[in-house]
C-alpha positions in Angstrom: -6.3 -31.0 4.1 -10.2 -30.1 3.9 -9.5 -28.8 7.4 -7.1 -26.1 5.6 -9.8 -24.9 2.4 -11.7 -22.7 4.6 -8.8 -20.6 6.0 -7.0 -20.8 2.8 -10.1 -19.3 0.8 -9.7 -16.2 3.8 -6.2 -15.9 3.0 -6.8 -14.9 -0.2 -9.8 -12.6 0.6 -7.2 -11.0 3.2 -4.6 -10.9 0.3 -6.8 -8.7 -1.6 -7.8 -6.3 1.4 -3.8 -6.1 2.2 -3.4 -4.9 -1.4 -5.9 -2.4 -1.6 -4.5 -1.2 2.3 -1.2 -1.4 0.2 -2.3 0.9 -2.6 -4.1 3.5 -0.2 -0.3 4.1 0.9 1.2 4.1 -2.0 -0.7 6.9 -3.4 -0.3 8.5 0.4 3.5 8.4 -0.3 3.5 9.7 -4.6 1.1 12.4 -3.1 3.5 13.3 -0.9 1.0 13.6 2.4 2.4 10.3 4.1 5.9 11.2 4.7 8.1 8.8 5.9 5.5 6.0 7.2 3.3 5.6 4.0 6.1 3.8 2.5 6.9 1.9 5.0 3.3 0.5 6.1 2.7 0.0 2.3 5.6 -2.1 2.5 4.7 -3.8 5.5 1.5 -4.9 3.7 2.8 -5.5 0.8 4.8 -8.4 2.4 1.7 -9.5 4.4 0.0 -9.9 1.4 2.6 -11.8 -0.5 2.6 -13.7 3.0 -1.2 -15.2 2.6 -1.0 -15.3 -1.4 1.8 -18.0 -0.7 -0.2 -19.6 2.1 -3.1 -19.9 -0.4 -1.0 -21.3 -3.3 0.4 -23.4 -1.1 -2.6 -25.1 -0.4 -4.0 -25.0 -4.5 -0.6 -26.9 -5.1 -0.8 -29.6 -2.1 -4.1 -30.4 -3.1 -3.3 -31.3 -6.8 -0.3 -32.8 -5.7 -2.4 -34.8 -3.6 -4.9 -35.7 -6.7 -2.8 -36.9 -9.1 -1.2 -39.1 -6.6 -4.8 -40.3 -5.9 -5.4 -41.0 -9.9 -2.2 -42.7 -10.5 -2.9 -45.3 -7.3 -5.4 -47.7 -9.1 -3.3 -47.5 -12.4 -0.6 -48.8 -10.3 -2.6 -51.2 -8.4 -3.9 -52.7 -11.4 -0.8 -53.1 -13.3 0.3 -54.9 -10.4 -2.5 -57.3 -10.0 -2.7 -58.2 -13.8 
């Protein structure tokens, strides 16, 4: 799981660089100047960003899974001992 942290924190930095990629065609296409591409490559990295943001949550909810299954462990182990 620790193996993961590094490439998740990336993920989201990557998320945020998508998004601003995403915006820069967005604005392309409302300008009018991107024609029929500026939609779809701000599409495209909308998606990709959406992609890596659930990557990254993914990971933010394994690991808290993971911790209160650690912190209810002894609880159990000592209700089963006394």
């Amino acid at each position: 799981m620790a193996g993961f942290g590094p490439v998740a924190i990336w993920c989201a930095i990557g998320a945020a660089l998508f998004d601003a990629v995403e915006d820069v065609f967005l604005l392309a296409a409302l300008d009018g100047e991107g024609g029929d591409t500026a939609p779809r490559l701000g599409a495209t990295f909308a998606g990709l960003k959406f992609l890596l943001l659930a990557a990254a949550q993914a990971y933010i909810v394994a690991g808290l899974l993971m911790r209160l299954r650690d912190r209810r462990r002894p609880a159990r182990q000592a209700a089963a001992r006394g």
